[in-house]
KEMIKE-46165 format. One line per 4 residues: number of its first residue (from 0); for each residue y, x, z of C-alpha. Coordinates in Angstrom, 3 decimals. Layout:
// KEMIKE-46165
NUM	Y,X,Z  ... .
***
This chain:
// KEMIKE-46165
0	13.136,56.206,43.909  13.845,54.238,41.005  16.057,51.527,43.569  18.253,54.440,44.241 .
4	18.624,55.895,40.453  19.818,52.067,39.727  22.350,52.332,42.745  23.529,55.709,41.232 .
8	24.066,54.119,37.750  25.713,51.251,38.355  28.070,52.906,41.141  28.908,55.498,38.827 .
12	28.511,53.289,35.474  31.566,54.688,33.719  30.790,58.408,34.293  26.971,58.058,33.246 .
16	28.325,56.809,29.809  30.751,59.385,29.507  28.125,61.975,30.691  25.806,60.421,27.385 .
20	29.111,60.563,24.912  29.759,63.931,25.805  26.161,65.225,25.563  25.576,63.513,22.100 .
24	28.785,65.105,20.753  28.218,68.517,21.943  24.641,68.511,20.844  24.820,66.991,17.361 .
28	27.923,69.890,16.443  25.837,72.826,17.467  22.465,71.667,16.957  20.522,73.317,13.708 .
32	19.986,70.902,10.544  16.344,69.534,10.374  14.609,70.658,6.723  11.400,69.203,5.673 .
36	8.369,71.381,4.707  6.011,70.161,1.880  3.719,72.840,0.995  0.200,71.398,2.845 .
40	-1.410,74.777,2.667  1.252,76.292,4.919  0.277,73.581,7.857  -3.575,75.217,7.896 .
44	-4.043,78.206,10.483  -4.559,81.628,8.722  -8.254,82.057,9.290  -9.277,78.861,7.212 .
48	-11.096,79.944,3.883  -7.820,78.026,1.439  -5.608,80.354,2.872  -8.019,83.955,3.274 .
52	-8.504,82.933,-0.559  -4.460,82.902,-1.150  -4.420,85.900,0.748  -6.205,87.628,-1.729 .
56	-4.969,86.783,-4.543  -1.627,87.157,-3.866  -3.113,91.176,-2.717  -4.963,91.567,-5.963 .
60	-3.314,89.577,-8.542  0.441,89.430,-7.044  1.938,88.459,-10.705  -0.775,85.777,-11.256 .
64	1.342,82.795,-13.133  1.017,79.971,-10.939  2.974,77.174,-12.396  5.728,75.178,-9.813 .
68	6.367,72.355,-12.747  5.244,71.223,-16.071  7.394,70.056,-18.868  5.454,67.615,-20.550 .
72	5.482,66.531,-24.060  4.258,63.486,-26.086  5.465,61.171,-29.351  7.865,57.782,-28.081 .
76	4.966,56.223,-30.996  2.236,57.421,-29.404  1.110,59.480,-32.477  -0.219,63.230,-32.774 .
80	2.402,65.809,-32.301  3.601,67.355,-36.115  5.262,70.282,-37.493  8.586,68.824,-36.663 .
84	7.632,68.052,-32.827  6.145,71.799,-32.365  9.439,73.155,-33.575  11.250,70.436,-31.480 .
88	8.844,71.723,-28.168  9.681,75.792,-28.923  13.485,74.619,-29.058  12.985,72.568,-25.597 .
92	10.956,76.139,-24.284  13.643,78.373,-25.308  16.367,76.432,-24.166  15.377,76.084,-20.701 .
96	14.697,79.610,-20.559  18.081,80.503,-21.858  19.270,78.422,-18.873  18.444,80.586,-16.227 .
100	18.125,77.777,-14.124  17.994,78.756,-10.532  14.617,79.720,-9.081  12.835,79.575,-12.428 .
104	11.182,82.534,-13.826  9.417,81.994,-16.926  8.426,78.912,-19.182  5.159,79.469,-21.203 .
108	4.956,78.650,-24.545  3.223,75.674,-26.097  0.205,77.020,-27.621  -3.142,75.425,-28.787 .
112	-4.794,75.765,-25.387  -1.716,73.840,-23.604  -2.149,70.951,-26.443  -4.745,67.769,-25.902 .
116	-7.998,67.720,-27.963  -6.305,64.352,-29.557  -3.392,66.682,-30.429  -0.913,64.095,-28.848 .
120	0.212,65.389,-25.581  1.303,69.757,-24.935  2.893,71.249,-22.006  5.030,74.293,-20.835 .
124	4.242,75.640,-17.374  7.313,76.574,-15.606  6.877,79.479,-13.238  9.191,79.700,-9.898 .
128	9.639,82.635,-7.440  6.729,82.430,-4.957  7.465,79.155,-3.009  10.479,78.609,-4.098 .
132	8.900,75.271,-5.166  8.173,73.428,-1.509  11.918,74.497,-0.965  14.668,71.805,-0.310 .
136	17.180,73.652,-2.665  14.448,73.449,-5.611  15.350,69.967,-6.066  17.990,70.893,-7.704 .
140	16.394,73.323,-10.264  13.865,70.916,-11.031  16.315,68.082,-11.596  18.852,70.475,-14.061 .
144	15.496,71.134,-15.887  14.429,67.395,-16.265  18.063,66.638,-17.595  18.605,69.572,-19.817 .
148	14.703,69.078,-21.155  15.776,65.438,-22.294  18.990,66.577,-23.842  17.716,69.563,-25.989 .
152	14.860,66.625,-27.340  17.609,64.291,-28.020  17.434,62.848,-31.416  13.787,63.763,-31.872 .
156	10.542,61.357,-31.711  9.749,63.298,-28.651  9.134,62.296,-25.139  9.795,64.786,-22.549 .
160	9.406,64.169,-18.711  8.919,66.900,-15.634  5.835,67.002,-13.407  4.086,69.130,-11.575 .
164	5.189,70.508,-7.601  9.043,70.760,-7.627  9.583,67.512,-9.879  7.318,65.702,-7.159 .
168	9.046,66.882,-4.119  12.294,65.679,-6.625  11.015,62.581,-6.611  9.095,62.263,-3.017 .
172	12.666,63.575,-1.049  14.427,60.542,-3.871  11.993,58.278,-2.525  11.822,59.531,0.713 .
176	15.648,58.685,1.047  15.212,55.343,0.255  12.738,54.406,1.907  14.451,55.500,5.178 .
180	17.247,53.602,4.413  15.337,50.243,3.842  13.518,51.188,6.737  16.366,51.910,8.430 .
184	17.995,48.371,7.593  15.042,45.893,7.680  14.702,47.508,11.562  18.455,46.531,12.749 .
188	17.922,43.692,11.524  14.552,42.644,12.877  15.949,43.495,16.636  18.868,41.852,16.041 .
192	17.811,38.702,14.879  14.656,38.255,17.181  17.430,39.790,20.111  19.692,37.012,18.890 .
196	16.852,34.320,18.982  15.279,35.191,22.389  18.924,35.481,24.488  21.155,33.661,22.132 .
200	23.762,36.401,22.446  25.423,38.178,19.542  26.255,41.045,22.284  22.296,41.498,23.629 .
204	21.375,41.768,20.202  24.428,44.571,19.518  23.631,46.675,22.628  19.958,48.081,22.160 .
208	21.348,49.351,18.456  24.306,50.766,19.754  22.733,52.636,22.272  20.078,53.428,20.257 .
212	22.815,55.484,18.262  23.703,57.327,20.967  20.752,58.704,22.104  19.283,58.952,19.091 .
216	21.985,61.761,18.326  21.297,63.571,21.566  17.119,63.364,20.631  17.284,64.602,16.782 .
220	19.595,67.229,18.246  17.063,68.724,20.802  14.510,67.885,18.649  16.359,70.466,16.074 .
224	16.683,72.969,18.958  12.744,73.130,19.450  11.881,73.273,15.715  14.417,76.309,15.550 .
228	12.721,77.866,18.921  9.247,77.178,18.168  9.310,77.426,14.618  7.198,74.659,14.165 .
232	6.925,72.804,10.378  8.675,69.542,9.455  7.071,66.910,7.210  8.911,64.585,4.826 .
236	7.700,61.879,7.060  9.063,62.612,10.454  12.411,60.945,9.483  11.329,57.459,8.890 .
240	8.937,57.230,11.695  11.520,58.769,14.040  14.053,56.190,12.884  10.907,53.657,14.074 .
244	10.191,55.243,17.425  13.864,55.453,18.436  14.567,51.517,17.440  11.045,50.313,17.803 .
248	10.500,52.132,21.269  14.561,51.871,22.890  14.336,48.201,22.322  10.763,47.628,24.082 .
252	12.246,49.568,27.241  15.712,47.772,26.985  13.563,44.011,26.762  11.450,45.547,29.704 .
256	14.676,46.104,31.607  16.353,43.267,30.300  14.063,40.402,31.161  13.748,41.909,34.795 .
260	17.891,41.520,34.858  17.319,38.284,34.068  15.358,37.418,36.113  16.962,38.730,39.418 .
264	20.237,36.997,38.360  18.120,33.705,38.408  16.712,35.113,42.274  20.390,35.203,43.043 .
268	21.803,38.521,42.570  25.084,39.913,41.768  25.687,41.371,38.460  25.533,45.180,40.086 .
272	22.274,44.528,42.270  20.546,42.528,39.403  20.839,45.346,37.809  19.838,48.326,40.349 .
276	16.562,45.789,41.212  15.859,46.144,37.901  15.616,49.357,37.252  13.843,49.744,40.443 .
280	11.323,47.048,39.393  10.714,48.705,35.790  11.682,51.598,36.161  8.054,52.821,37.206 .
284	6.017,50.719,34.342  8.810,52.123,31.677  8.585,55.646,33.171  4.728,55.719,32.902 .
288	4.670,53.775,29.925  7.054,56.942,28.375  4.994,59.161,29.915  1.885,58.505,28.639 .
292	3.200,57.744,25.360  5.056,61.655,25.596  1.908,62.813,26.722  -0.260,61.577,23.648 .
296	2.339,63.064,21.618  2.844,66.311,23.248  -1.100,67.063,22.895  -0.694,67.332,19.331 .
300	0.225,70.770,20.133  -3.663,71.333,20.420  -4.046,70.229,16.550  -4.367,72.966,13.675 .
304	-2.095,71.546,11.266  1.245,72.135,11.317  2.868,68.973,10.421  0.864,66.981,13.508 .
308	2.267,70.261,15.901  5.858,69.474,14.589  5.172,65.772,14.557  3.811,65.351,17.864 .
312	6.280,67.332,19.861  9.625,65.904,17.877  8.572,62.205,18.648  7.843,63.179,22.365 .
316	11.128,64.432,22.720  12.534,61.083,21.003  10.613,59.184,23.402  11.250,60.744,26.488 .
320	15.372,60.445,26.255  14.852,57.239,24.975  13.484,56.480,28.592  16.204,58.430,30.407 .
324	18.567,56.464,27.931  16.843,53.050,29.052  17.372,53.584,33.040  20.762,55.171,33.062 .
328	22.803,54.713,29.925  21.583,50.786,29.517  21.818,49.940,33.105  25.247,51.626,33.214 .
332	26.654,49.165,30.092  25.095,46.202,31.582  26.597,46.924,35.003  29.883,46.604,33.131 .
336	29.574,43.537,31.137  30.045,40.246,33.327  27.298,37.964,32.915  28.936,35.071,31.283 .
340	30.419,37.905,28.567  27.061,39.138,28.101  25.023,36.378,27.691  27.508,34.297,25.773 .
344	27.539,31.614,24.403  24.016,30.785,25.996  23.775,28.962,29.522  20.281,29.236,29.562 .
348	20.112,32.672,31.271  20.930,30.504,34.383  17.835,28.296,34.892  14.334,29.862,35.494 .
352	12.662,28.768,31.909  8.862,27.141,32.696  7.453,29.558,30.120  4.795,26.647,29.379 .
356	3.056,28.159,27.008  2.638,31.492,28.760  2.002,29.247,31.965  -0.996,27.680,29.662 .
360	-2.519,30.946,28.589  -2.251,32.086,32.220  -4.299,29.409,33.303  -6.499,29.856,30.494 .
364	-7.270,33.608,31.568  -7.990,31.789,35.469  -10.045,29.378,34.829  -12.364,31.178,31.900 .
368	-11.701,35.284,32.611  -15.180,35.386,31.351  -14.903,33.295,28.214  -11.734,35.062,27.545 .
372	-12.652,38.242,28.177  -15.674,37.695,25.456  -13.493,36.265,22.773  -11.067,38.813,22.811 .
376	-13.016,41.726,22.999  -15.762,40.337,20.443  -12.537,40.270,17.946  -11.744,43.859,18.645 .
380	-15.595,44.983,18.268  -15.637,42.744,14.709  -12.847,44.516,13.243  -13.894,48.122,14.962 .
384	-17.230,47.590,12.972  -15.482,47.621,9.691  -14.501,51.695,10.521  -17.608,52.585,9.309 .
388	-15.586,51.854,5.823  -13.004,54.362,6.271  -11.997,57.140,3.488  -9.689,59.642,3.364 .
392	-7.806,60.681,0.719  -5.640,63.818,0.269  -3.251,62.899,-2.978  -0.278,62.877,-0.469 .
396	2.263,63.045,-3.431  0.703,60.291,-5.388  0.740,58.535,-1.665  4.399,58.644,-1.171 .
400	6.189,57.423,-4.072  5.751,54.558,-6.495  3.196,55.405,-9.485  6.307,54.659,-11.802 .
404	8.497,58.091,-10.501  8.301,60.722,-13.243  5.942,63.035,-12.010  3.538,60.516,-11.034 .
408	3.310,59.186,-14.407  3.438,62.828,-15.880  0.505,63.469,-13.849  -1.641,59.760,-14.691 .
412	-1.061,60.848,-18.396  -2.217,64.132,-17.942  -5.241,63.085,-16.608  -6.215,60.897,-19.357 .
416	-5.277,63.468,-21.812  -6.888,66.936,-20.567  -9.534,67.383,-18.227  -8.682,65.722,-14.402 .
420	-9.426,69.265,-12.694  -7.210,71.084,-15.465  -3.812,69.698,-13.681  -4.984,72.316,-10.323 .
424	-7.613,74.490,-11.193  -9.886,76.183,-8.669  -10.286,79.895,-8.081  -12.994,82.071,-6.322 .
428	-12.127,85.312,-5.626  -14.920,88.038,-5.462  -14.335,91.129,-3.691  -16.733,94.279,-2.755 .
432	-16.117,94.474,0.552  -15.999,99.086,0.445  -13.116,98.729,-2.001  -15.524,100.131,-4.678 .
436	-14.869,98.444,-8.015  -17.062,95.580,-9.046  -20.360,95.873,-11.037  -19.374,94.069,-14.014 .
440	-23.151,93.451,-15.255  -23.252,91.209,-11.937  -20.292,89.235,-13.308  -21.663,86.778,-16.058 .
444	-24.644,85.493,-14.061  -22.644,85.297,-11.030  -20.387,82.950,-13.254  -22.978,81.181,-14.589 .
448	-24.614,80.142,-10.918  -20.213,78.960,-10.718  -21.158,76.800,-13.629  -24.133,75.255,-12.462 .
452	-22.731,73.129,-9.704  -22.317,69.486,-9.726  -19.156,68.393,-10.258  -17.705,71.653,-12.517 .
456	-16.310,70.867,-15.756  -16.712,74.719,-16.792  -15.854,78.585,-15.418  -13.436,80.144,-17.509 .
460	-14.860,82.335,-20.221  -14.222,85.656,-19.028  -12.635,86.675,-14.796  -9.832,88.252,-14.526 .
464	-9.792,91.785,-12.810  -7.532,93.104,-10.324  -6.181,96.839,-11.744  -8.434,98.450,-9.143 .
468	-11.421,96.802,-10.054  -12.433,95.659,-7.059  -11.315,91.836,-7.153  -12.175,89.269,-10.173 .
472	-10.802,86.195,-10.567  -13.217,83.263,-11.485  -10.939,80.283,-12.361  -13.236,76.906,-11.857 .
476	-12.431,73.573,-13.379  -13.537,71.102,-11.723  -14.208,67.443,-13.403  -12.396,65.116,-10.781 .
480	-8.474,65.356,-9.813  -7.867,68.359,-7.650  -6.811,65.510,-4.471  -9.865,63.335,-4.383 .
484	-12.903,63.035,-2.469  -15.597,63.835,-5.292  -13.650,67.173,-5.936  -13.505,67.936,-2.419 .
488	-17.389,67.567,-2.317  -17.782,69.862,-5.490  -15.552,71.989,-3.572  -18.201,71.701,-0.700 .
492	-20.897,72.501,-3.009  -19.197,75.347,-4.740  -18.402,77.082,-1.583  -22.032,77.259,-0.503 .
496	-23.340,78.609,-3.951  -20.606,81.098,-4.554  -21.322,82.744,-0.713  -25.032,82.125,-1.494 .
500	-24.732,83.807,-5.337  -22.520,86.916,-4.003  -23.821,89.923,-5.233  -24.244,92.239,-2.245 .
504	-21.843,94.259,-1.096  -19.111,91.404,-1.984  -17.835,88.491,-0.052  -16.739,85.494,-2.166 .
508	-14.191,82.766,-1.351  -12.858,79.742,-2.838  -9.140,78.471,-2.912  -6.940,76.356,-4.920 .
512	-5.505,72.596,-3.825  -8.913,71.380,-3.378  -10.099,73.681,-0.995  -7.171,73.239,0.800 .
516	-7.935,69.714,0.926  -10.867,70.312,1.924  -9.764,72.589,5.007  -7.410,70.047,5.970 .
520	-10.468,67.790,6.238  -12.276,70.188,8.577  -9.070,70.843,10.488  -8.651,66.740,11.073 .
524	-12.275,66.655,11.743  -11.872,69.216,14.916  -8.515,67.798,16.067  -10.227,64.601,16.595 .
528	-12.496,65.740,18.576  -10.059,67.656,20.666  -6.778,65.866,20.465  -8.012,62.423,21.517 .
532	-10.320,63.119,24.561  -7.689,65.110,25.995  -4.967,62.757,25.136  -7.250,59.784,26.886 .
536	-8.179,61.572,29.951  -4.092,62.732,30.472  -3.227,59.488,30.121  -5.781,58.003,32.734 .
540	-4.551,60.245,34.901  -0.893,58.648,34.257  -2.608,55.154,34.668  -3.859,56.493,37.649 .
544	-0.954,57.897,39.664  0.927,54.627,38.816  -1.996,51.594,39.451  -3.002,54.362,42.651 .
548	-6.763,53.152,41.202  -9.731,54.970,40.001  -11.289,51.900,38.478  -8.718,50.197,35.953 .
552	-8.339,53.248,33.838  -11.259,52.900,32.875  -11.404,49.811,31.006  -7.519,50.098,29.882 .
556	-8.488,53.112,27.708  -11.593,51.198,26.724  -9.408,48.746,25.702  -6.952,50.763,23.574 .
560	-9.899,52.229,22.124  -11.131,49.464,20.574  -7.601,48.606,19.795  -7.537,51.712,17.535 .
564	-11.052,51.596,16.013  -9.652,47.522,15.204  -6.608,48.985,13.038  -9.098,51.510,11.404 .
568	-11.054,48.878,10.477  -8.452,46.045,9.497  -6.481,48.696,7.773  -9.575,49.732,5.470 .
572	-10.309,46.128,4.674  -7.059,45.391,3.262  -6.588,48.403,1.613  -9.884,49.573,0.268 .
576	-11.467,46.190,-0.184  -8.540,43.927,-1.297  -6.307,45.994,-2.599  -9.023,48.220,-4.290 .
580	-7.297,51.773,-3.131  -10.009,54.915,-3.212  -9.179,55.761,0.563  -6.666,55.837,2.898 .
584	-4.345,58.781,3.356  -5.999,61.496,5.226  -3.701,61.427,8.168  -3.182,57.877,9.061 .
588	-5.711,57.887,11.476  -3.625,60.621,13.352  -0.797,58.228,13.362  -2.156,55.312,14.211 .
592	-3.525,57.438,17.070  0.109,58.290,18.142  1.777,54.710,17.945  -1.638,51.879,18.886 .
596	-2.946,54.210,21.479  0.263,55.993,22.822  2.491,52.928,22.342  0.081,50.675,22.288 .
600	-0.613,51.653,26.051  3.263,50.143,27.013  1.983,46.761,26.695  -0.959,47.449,28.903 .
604	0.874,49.170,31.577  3.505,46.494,31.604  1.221,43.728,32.071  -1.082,45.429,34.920 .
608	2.135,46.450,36.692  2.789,42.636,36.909  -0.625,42.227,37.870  -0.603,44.993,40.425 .
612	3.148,43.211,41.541  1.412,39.550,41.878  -1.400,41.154,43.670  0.464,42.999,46.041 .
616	2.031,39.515,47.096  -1.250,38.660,48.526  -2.242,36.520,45.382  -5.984,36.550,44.449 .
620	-6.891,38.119,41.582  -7.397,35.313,39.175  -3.742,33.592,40.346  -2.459,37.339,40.034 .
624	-3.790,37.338,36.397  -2.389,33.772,35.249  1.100,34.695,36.963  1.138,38.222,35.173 .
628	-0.041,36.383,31.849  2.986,33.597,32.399  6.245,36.186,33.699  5.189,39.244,31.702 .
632	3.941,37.467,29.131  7.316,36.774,27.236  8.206,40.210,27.553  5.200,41.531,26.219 .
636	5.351,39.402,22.988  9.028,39.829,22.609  8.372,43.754,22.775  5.333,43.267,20.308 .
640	6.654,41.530,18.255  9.955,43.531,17.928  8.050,46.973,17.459  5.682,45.214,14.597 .
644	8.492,43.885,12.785  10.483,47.548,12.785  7.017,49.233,11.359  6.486,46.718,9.300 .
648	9.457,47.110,7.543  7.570,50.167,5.894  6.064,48.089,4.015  9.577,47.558,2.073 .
652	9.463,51.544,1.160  8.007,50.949,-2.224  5.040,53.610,-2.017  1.253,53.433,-0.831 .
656	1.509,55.741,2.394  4.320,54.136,3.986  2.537,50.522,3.417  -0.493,51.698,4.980 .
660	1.127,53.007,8.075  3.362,50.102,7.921  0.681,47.649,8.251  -1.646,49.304,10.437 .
664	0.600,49.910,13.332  1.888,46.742,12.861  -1.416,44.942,12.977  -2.371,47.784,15.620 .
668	0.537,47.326,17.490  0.131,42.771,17.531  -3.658,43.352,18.876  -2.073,45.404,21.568 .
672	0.089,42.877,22.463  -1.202,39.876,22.022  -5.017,40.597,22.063  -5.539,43.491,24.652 .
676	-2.470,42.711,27.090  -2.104,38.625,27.030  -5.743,38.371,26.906  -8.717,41.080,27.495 .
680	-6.982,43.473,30.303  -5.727,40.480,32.243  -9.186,38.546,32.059  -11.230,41.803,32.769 .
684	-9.454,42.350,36.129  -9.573,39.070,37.195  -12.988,39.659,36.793  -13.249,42.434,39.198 .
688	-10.989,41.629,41.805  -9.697,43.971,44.186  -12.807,46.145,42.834  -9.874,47.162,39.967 .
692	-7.740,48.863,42.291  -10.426,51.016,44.424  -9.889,52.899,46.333  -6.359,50.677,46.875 .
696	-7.701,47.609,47.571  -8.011,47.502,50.641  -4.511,47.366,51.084  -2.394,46.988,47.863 .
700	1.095,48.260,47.982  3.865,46.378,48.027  7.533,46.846,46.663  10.208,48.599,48.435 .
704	12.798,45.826,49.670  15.215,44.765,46.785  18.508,46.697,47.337  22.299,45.673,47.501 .
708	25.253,47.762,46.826  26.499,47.833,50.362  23.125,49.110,51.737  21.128,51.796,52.710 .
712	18.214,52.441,51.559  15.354,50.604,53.366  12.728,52.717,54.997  9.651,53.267,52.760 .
716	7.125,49.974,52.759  3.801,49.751,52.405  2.435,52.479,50.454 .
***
């Protein structure tokens, strides 16, 4: 099949690109402009206990003050606050308000209870319409307040900076913008270059970024069209990894492609049947390899939080043009350029290289499979054993910028200067279930059992009562940052004795940022064990239909299991042990589910597609193995290497959660290369012998006749 979509392309070169042009244009002018969403409790399903508790309030107490920003205040000496700073802070407060800025509703005043115990720091709490915070346009607001706070202090000893939700999604889309951007940069140029090095042609290293272009237009179009359709959520994230998967992903196929060119030019070929052989070569192994990688993303559908369902489905769609993109658009432009253009000013491209060194490690996986097959999985198991160490953490916002943005240093100082839970209180709501008003006598022991548990700073003095009397409002402090992992377990803890301490006749819940952390840590929990068996058993069916075995499935996804549990553990080493971080962000191992395992997989079918190749030729299986090892080889570490370099490049972005993806798909993404496919999938089947490709191995397939222009197709071979 694939023989006779490369004869269609290259016959019809000039109308396939025309066909791409025309179908990026149209889509990007109609297609609907991608927002991001920030606000983490709207990813959580409705019935989780976070959101049942929002519910409620916003039922019982629907003017409750909930505070979208802080302007915070504090001496450029570092002294307590005086007379002339309080009147300073009142003309800051009033100003604002007489700004009307846009989406802001009320500033509070600066009272005794908003001042630190030291007297040195004070705050204002800025309240916005209801979620007009996690809105893109509230940028704005909170920027015209951070300028017009600083200019009504100028001239004063004060200090005055803006925290809180809308000054960090200020400063997380600011940072966010950059980061893509460096991102965006440091990946051209990392193809480029290593393009440049492996051909030695300015115009190979050009054409995977141009193309990429292209397409890429035509996939954030339709990706727009299904977030509009299926109303599914957006993170600030997407971007920058999409920017990854496009480059990182369209240049793996295009080297997959490319080196199979290549290498039917060397056979003999013209330039128009080097090129329909190799898309009927690759066009399988890039087709599966797309496939399972779409399928991995696609059954993040299956998770409960929102930004994995928009997540997963956007980069499938990325992924799956970028493989209609890499057998028709590519092999169209190729078809056109004559080989001495293309592969200018290198001469190279002529002579079949030796590939020594891949010749070397070839033999090495022949004569030892065993040996090798030992050493390379015992250094997946050693780094899968430091896993255990793993920790999430939840403080996306502190995550995703540097500590020195605004907010994030409004938010250390606060910290030090009131109590660590005071930044995000927690709330439990207690309701009689009859709609009968509450027994107030019930109320002060009921707050005291609040008080009691481990972790809570103190339950405010008196709850606050719905006007029918049948709600109260119990706001908790706890004694550790609303984000981290001891308030989540207080949260834990509090949950059980305000359910357990209910009076009857009431149910009880608990909400607030921590117990939406702490649903979020449930929901992960569940989509773990859901998303990943049924992402591993789809894609062993997709190793199946293409290797037509029952038995080498098996040990691939063993394989890219360990791979995964490897980057867990490497990734927690570096980051919790030598760089002394708390945790790791709560969703990275999500991610480096989606690109080790899903991509990760490309290198693995690509290599025992050229083992399947060599042993349809009637080589045993420990020559097939060394010959896979020394042609695929090259391609493999070229690919590898490439897609390493483009997510490592995140580690230019400047914050903590862009680092830690960057280097633990990277290193996730080497071991898959260079670990799993050089080493432990080629030695492993060497080691079983035809017994990998039951119930084919009796008689493996072989490949349908190589094509030329001015022929028909041959009938079917062995199958």
């Amino acid at each position: 099949m694939f023989h006779r979509i490369g004869q269609f392309v290259v016959k019809r070169a000039w109308w396939v690109i025309l066909a791409w042009i025309v179908a990026a244009v149209a889509i990007v002018a109609t297609a609907p402009k991608l927002t991001a969403q920030s606000d983490a409790s709207d990813f959580l399903p409705r019935h989780y206990e976070s959101i049942r508790a929002a519910e409620v309030q916003q039922q019982a107490f629907p003017a409750n003050f909930t505070p979208s920003a802080t302007v915070f205040f504090e001496r450029t000496d570092g002294a307590p606050l005086d007379e002339a700073d309080k009147a300073t802070m009142a003309k800051v407060v009033k100003g604002l308000t007489d700004k009307k800025v846009k989406f802001v509703e009320q500033l509070t005043p600066v009272t005794a209870e908003t001042t630190s115990k030291d007297g040195k720091y004070a705050f204002s709490m800025v309240g916005m319409e209801k979620g007009a915070a996690y809105k893109p346009e509230a940028g704005d607001s909170a920027k015209e307040l951070r300028e017009e706070a600083k200019k009504l202090a100028e001239g004063s000893a004060l200090k005055v900076q803006l925290g809180g939700k809308a000054a960090e999604n200020l400063d997380q889309k600011d940072s966010g913008e950059l980061a893509n951007l460096l991102i965006g940069v440091g990946t051209i140029v990392i193809i480029m270059l290593t393009l440049g090095i492996i051909f030695r042609s300015p115009i190979i290293a050009l054409l995977p970024v141009i193309s990429v272009f292209v397409y890429s237009m035509v996939a954030n179009g339709l990706i727009g069209y299904a977030v509009k359709a299926f109303g599914l959520k957006a993170d600030n994230s997407v971007s920058a990894i999409l920017i990854i998967v496009l480059f990182g992903v369209g240049t793996d196929y295009f080297l997959f492609l490319m080196f199979r060119y290549r290498e039917r030019l060397r056979a003999g070929d013209n330039r128009k049947d080097a090129v329909a052989n190799a898309v009927g070569r690759v066009g399988e192994a890039i087709t599966s390899a797309a496939g399972a990688v779409i399928v991995a993303f696609s059954v993040l559908l299956l998770s409960s939080l929102g930004m994995f369902k928009a997540m997963g489905p956007s980069l499938a769609i990325a992924v799956a043009v970028t493989a209609i993109a890499s057998v028709t658009l590519v092999p169209a432009i190729l078809s056109l350029i004559p080989e001495k253009v293309l592969f200018w000013p290198s001469k190279a491209w002529q002579n079949e290289p030796k590939n020594a060194r891949f010749a070397v490690l070839g033999e090495t996986v022949k004569r030892r499979p065993l040996m090798v097959a030992l050493v390379s999985g015992g250094l997946l198991l050693a780094f899968s054993a430091a896993a255990f160490g793993y920790k999430g953490t939840f403080d996306l916002a502190a995550g995703s910028m540097p500590k020195t943005k605004e907010s994030m240093v409004v938010q250390d100082t606060w910290m030090k200067a009131f109590s660590a839970g005071a930044a995000d209180p927690s709330h439990v709501y207690l309701t009689a279930k009859d709609g009968a008003k509450l027994d107030l006598a019930s109320l002060e022991s009921y707050a005291a059992a609040l008080g009691h548990v481990g972790g809570v700073d103190h339950v405010g003095a008196k709850p606050k009562l719905s006007q029918d009397g049948a709600t109260a409002d119990f706001t908790v402090m706890l004694k550790d940052g609303p984000s981290t992992n001891k308030a989540i377990d207080t949260v834990t803890d509090l949950r059980e004795v305000a359910h357990a301490s209910a009076p009857a006749g009431t149910e009880a819940l608990v909400g607030g940022q921590t117990s939406v952390c702490k649903d979020i840590n449930t929901a992960m929990a569940r989509d773990y064990s859901l998303v990943f068996p049924i992402a591993a058993l789809l894609i062993m069916v997709i190793l199946g239909l293409l290797l037509r075995s029952a038995v080498a499935p098996w040990y691939l996804m063993v394989a890219v299991g360990l791979g995964f549990t490897a980057t867990i553990g490497a990734t927690s080493l570096m980051f919790q042990h030598v760089q002394g971080e708390s945790g790791l962000m709560f969703m990275l191992p999500m991610l480096i589910y989606l690109f080790v395992v899903a991509i990760g997989t490309d290198y693995n079918i690509l290599m025992i597609a050229r083992l399947r190749e060599e042993a349809a030729e009637g080589h045993s299986p420990r020559e097939a193995a060394a010959l896979a090892v020394k042609h695929g080889g090259p391609t493999v570490a070229a690919a590898g290497f490439i897609l390493a370099g483009t997510f490592g490049t995140m580690l230019l972005a400047g914050n903590i959660f862009f680092s830690e993806i960057g280097f633990s798909v990277a290193f996730g993404i080497i071991v898959s290369a260079f670990v799993m496919s050089m080493f432990f999938t080629p030695a492993l089947t060497a080691l079983l012998g035809k017994r990998a490709w039951w119930p084919g191995h009796a008689a493996l397939p072989g490949h349908e006749a190589e094509l030329s222009l001015d022929k028909q197709p041959e009938p079917a071979g062995r199958h």
